[in-house]
C-alpha positions as CSV (number, residue, x, y, z in Angstrom):
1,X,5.6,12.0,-9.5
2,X,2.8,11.3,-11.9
3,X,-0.6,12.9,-11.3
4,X,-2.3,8.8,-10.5
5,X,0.5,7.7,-8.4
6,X,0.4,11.4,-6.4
7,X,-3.3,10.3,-6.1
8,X,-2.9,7.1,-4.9
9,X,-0.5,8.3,-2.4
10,X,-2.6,10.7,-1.0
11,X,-6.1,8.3,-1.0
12,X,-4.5,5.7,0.3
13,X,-3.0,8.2,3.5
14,X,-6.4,9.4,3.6
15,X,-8.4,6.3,4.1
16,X,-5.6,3.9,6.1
17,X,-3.5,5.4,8.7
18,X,-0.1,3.1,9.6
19,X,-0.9,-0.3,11.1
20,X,-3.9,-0.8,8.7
21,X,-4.0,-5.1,7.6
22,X,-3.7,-5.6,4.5
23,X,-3.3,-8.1,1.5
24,X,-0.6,-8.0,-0.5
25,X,-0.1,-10.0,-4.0
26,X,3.8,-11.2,-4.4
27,X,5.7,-11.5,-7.7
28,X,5.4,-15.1,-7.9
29,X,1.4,-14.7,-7.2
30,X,1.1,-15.8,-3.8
31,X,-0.3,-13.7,-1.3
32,X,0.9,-11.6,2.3
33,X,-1.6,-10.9,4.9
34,X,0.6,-8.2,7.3
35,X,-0.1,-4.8,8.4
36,X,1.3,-1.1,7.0
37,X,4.5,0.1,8.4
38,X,4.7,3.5,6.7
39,X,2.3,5.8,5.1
40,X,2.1,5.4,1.3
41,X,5.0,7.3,-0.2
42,X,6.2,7.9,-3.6
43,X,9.6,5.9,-4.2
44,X,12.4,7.2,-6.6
45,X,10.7,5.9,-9.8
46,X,7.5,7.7,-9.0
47,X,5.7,5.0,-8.4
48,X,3.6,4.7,-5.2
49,X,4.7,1.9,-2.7
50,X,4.2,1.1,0.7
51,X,6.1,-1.0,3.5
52,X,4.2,-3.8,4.9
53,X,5.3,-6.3,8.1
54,X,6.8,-9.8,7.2
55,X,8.1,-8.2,3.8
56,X,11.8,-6.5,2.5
57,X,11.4,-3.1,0.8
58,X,8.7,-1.7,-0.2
59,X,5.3,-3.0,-2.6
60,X,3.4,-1.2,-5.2
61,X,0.5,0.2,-3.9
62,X,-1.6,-1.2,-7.1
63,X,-0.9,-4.8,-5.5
64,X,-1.9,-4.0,-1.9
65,X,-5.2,-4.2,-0.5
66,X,-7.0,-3.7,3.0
67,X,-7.6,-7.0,4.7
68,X,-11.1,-5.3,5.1
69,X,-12.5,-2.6,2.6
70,X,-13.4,0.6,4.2
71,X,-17.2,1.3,5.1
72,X,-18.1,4.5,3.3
73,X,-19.8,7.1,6.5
């Protein structure tokens, strides 16, 4: 896996444990409000994706987003 997407992978476990809400932006532009149903996880491509509710297969993490950003402690 490439050094960003091992990165992202790991971030994204750090800061949003399963069942997080997120936004997700579709291929055609529109966009999914669900929740996480996996940890991040690289796919076979290398890329970093996630499984969210409501959706089939997996998303790139670059078009997912928390329903709410994270408050820094």
């Amino acid at each position: 896996m490439a050094q960003r997407a091992k990165d992202a992978v790991f971030n994204w476990n750090r800061d949003y444990p399963e069942g997080t809400a997120v936004v997700v932006r579709k291929d055609d532009g529109s966009f999914h409000h669900g929740t996480t149903r996996s940890p991040a996880i690289e796919a076979y491509s290398g890329d970093a994706v996630i499984f969210v509710t409501g959706l089939s297969g997996y998303y790139l993490l670059d078009r997912v987003s928390p329903a709410t950003p994270k408050v820094p402690a």
